[in-house]
N, C-alpha and C positions, 0 to 999 in steps of 0.2 A: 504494500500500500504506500504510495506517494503521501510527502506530508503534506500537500494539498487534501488528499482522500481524506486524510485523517484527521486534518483542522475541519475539513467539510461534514464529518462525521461531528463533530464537536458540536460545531456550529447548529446541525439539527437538534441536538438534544434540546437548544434554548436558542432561538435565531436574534439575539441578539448583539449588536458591534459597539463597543465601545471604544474613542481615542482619548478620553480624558478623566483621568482621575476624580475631576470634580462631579461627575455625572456616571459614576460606575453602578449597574444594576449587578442587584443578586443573578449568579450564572452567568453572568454574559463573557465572549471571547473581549479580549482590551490586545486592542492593535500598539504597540507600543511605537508611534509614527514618530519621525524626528521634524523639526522646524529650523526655521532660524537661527532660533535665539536658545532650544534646549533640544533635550535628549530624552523622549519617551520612556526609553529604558531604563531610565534611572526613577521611574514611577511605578515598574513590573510589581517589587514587594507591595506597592501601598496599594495597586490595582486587586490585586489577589486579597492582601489583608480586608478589604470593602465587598469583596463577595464574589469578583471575576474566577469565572471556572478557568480559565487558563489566560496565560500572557503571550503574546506573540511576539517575540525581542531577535535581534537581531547582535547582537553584544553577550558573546559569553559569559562575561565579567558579573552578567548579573541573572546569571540562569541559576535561582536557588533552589528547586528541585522540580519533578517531573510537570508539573503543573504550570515551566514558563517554556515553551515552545519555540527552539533556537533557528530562527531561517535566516540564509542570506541578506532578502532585504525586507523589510515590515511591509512597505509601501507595496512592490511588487508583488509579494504576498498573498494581500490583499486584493490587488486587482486581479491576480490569478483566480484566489475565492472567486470573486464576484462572476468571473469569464466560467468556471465551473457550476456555481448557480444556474445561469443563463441556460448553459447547455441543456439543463435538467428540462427548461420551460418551453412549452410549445405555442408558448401564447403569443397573438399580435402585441408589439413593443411598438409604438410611436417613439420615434426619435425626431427632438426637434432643438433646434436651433434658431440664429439670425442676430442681427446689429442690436435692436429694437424689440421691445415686447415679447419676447419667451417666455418671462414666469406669467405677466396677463393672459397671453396665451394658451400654455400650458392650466394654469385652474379653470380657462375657459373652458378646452377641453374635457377636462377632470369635470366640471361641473357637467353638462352635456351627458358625459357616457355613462357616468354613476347616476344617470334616470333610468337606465338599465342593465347593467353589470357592473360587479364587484370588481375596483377598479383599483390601480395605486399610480401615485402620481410626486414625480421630486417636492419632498419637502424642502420651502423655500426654496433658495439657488442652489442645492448640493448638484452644481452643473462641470465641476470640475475632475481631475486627476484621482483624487479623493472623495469630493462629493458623489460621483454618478458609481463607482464601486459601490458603495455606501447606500447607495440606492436600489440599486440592483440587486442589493441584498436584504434588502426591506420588500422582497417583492414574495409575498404569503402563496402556495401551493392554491388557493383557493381564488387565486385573482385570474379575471377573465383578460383583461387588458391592461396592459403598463403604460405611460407616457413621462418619457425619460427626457428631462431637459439637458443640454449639451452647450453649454460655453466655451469660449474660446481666445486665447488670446496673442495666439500665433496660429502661423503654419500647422498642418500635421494632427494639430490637435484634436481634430472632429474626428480625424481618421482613427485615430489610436483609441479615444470615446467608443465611437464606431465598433472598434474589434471586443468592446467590454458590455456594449450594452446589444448589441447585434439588432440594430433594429429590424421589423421586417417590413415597419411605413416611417414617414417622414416628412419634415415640411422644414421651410425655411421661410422664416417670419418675412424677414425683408433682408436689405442691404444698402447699409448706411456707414457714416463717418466714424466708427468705433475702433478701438486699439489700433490707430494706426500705426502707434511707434512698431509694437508688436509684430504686426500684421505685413510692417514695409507698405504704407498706404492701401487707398481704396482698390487698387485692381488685387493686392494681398487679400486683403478680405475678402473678395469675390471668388478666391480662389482656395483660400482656408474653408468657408462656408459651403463652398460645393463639393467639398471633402464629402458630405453628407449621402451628396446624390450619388457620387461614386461608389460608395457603398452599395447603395439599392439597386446601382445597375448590375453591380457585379454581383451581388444577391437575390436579385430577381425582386426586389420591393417594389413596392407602391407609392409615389411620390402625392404630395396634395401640392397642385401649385398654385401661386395667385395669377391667373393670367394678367393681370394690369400692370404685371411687375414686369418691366422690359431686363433687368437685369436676371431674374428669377427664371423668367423665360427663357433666355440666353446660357442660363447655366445648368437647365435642366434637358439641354437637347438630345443627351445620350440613352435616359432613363427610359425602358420602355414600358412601363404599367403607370401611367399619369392620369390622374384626378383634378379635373380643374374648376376652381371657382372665382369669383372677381363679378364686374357690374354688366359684361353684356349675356346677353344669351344666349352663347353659344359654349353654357359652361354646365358641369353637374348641378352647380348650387351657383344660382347670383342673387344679387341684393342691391336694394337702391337705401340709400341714409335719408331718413324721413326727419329727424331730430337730433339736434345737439346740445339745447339749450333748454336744462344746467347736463343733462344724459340723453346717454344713445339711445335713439328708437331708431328702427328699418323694421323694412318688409324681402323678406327673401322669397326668391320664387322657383317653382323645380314643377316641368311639364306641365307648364299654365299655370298654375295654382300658385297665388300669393299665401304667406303667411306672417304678420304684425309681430315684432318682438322690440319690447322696451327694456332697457336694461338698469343695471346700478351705476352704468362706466360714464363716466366725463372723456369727452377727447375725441375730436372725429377718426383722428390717430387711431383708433382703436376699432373702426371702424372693418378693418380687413381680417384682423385679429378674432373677432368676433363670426365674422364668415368663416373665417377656417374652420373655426369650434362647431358650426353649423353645417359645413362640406364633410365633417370627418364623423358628424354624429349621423349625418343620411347615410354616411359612404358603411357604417357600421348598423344601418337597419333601424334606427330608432326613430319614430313616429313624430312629426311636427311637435304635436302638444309633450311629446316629452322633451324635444329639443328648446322647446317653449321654456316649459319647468326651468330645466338645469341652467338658462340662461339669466332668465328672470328670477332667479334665486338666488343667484352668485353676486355677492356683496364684497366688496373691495375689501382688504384691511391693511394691507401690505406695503402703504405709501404711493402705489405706483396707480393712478387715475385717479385717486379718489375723495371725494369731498367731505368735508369737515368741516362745520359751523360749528364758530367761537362763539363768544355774547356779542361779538359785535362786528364781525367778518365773516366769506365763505372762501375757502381757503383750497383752491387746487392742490393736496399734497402728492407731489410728483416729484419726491426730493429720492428715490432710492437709489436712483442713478442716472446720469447724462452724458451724451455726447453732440455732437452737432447735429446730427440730424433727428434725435429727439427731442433737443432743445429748439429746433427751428419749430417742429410741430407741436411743441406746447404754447410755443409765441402767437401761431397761428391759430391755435386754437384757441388762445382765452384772445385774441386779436378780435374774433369773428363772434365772442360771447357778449349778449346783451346784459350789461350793467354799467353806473352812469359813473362808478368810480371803479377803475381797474388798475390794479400792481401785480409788479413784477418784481422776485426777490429773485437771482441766480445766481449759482455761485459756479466755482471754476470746475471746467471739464476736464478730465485727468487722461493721461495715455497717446498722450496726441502725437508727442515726439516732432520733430521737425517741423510742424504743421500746427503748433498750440496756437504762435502769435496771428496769424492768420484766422485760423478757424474762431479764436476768443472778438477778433474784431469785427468778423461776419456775422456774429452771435448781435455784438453789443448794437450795430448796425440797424441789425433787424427790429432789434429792443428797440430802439429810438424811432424807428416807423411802425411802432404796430397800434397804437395811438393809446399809449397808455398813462394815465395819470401820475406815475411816480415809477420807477425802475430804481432796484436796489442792485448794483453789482457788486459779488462779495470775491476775493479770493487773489494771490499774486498776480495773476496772466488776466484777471479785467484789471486790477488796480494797476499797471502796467499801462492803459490807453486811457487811462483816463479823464486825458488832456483832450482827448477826440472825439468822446461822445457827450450828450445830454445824461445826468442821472446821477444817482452816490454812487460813490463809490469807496468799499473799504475793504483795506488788505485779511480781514479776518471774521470771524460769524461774529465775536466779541465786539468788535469795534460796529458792526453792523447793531447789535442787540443793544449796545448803549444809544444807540442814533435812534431806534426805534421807541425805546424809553420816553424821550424827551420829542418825540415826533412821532406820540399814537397811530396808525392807522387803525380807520375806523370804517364801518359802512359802504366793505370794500368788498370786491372780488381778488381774489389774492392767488398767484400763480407764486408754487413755491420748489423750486426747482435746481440742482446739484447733482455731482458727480458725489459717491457714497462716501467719499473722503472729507468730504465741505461738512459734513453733520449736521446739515440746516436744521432736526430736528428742534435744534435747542433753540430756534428761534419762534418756535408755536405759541410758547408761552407769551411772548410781547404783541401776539396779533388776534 
């Protein structure tokens, strides 16, 4: 028996993963992973002493008897686990990806197909190296369908994702201005992200595409089992946007027949995100009125579209992460919303590499023509221009949170919007 077999036998006794000491259940395997800044293994005894049925370590030094499980490497490990999981299951895996909107997308989905089968779906972003093993092994003998979210922030990486989570459908959200340092610019990205489709070709999947997407469409020309939806009619699933203002409402149509859905999401942005979650709940057999449900059920809480009334503001929070071409469509969208006092708070978008100075002044550009009562720009790379536009601007969320103090906003519609490093959260409390 491989000590893959044998960790995999463990692992059934109590399917639970643990990486951190602080959060050990009784019975669970404790991956002993390394970071940065520490050493896993040097936490094997206290994992064990808390209740961990066994340690996964890769440092002899701290293998104190049969109960810590000596392998090469923790990390690989693990994703080996998780590749042997997978092999067990013969259920459709959605794997998805794209620049913009994966985890919206993703619970859209999740909302949708749990109006009919027992479903699992990444919690939050575990969309990485670590997170989507970790996921894949969250995935219960009794689940009909999984939809696996996949981030990315180079090259290669979808692909290597790919060989962990095996999807056998997929989608890609969009293709936008994200990790460009990473990535070596936008034709990088285009080219990282269609890692995805490569997969399904060569595995015989099923792609969901947006047809309105000229780059989506260009990158998915190889795959041969395609599902398409987007706004004209010559697709599985279209839809026209009936409502934006303060949430989405559409009408989707499939051989004649309209059907009305209003949702919880702010953001026309969200707009395609929403048809996919509708393309993939027909493409899997479930019934208008159920697609209805899981739509119209699905309440934001995650920062990312969702509205929040203060005592005295309604407050776009869309702070969980940015880059440029979600920050354009959040401009656009609270641009295009009816309210007679409108702000804008956003801070600096990270990952840009070569292209920060540029893309931060396109941003503040835009800010300045979207006709907005007040723009707050918070972070280095706006406090950098900000000899060049209308608006404050302050090098930190602190320096922004004193200014707000002393200059309430009130009886406002309020776009609040960051790359996940800015922490805008802390500035809720001043609006």
């Amino acid at each position: 028996m491989s000590t893959i077999q044998l960790i995999y036998q463990h692992y059934l006794t109590n399917r639970i993963i643990c990486t951190d000491t602080r959060i050990i259940i009784e019975g669970c395997l404790f991956f002993a992973l390394k970071g940065e800044n520490f050493d896993a293994n040097t936490f094997a005894a206290k994992a064990l002493e808390q209740g961990a049925a066994y340690a996964i370590i890769d440092n002899a030094d701290y293998r104190l008897n049969d109960k810590c499980i000596l392998v090469d490497d923790v990390l690989t490990t693990l994703q080996e686990l998780a590749r042997h999981h997978r092999s067990q299951l013969t259920i459709p895996v959605i794997g998805l990806t794209g620049s913009n909107g994966k985890t919206t997308t993703k619970e859209l989905i999740n909302a949708v197909l749990k109006e009919k089968y027992k479903t699992f779906a990444t919690k939050g972003n575990l969309n990485n190296h670590i997170g989507v093993p970790l996921s894949v092994l969250s995935i219960a003998d009794d689940t009909a369908i999984a939809v696996i979210e996949m981030g990315a922030n180079h090259q290669k990486e979808i692909e290597f994702l790919c060989s962990i989570a095996n999807p056998t459908h997929g989608m890609i959200t969009n293709i936008g201005m994200a990790h460009l340092d990473g990535f070596g610019g936008f034709e990088g990205v285009k080219k990282g992200k269609a890692e995805l489709f490569t997969f399904l070709q060569q595995h015989k999947g099923t792609a969901f595409i947006n047809r309105d997407s000229v780059h989506i469409m260009e990158m998915s020309t190889r795959v041969e089992q395609i599902v398409y939806y987007g706004t004209g009619a010559d697709n599985a699933v279209s839809g026209t946007l009936s409502a934006t203002d303060p949430v989405i409402a559409l009408s989707w149509n499939k051989s004649g027949a309209s059907f009305p859905v209003k949702t919880n999401l702010t953001g026309s942005y969200n707009f395609e995100n929403i048809l996919a979650a509708i393309c993939i709940g027909d493409f899997f057999g479930l019934t208008p009125e159920e697609i209805k449900a899981g739509l119209e059920g699905y309440l934001p809480v995650n920062n990312r579209s969702q509205l929040k009334k203060t005592e005295t503001n309604t407050v776009i929070c869309d702070f969980y992460n940015a880059n440029p071409s979600s920050m354009s469509a959040a401009l656009a969208n609270i641009s295009a919303l009816a309210a007679q006092n409108k702000v804008a708070i956003i801070g600096d978008m990270f990952e840009l590499g070569p292209e920060a100075e540029q893309q931060h002044n396109e941003i503040a550009a835009l800010a300045e023509k979207a006709g907005l009562n007040t723009v707050l720009f918070i972070g280095a790379h706006f406090y950098a221009v900000k000899d060049k536009y209308q608006g404050q601007f302050f090098s930190t969320p602190k320096d922004a949170e004193l200014w707000l103090e002393n200059n309430p906003v009130k009886n406002s519609l309020i776009l609040l919007k960051g790359s996940r490093g800015m922490a805008l959260e802390q500035l809720l409390p001043k609006l």
